[in-house]
N, C-alpha and C positions, 0 to 999 in steps of 0.2 A: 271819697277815694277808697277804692278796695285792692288790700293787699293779701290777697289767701292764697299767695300760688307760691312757689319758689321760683318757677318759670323766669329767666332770664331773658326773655322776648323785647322786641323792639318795641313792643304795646306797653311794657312797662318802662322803660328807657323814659331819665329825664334830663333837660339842659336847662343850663343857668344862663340865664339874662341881664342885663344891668336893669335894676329898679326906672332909670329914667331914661331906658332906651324909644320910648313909645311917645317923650317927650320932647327929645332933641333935633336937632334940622341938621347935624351932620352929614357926610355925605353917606359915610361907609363908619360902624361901629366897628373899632380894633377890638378882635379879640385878646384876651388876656388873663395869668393866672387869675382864680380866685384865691380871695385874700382873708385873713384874718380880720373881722368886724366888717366886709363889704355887705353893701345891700344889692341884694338882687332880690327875682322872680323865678321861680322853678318852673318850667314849662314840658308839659306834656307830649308826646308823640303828635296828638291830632293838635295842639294847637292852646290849647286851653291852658292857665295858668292855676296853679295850688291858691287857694284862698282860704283864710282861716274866719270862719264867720263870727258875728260876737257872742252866739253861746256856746264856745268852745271848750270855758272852763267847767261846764256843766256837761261835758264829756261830747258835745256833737261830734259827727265829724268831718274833717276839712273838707272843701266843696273844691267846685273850680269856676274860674270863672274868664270871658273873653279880653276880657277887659284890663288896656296895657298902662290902665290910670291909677285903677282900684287898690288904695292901702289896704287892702284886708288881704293880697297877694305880694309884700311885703316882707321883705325875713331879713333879717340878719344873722349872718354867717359867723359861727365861732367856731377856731377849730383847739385841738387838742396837740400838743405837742410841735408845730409848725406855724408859720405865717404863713405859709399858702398849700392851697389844697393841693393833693396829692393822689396819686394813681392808689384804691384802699385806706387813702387817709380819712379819723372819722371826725366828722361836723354833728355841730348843733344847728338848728335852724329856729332861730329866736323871731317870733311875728310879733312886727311893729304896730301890727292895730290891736293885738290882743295881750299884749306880754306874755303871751305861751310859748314853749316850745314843742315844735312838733314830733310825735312818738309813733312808733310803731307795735303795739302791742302784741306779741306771739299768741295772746290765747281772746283777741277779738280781733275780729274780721273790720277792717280799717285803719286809715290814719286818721290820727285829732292831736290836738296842742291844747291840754287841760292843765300843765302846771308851768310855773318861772321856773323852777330849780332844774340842772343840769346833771342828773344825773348818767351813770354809766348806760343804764336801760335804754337811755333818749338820743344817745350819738349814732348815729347814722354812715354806715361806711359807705363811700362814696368810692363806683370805678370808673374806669374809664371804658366805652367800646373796646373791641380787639384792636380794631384797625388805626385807633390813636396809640397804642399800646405803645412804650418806649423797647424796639428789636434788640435782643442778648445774642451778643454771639458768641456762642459755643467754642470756638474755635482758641479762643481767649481762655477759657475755662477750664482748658484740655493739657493747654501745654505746662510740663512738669518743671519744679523749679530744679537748680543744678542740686549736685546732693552735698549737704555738710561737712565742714572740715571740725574735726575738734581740735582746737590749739592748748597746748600746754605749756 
């Protein structure tokens, strides 16, 4: 996985899936927040899901792969200051087949999940599209409160 752009594109756009949605016979998976300790799968624009292979502590970096079975596409979700994820809220993404977590390094070209520890470096802020975006209205923000009495 290459991250060298700042580009905010849909190419790089990713969604969360349930770890055993590729397993279940329901009819219709509910969506819903992400949570503090859920397991999911990070899924890509074309389709492909994040996989962290097992020489990952040896710096590789994360692959993807098609496949809605494979523990090596596996994470557990920690987050930072909430129980559930948040529009900018930052996550750790802890892989269940390797005990890494995954990093993005500003001065190498990739992601990989080379250590267990949770550092600030390894939190990942997470947004949402525009068009999920929670609407402010303005209008609310505008109007002035009455003005002070001082009692004596």
């Amino acid at each position: 996985v290459d991250c060298s752009w700042p580009d905010k594109g849909s190419w790089q756009a990713f969604s969360f899936c349930p770890a055993d949605a590729g397993t279940t016979t329901s009819e219709k998976d509910e969506r819903r927040p992400v949570r503090h300790r859920d397991i999911l799968r990070i899924r890509a624009h074309n389709g492909f899901f994040l996989a962290v292979p097992s020489d990952a502590a040896r710096g590789a970096l994360v692959t993807t792969t098609r496949s809605k079975t494979c523990k090596e596409a596996e994470f557990e979700v920690l987050l930072q200051h909430s129980s559930i994820l948040k529009h900018r809220g930052m996550a750790y993404f802890f892989s269940r087949a390797t005990a890494t977590t995954l990093d993005a390094d500003e001065d190498e070209s990739g992601m990989r999940a080379r250590w267990a520890d949770f550092g600030d470096w390894q939190a990942i802020a997470v947004e949402r599209p525009a068009q999920q975006q929670r609407k402010v209205c303005l209008d609310s923000l505008q109007q002035q409160a009455p003005p002070r009495t001082r009692l004596r």
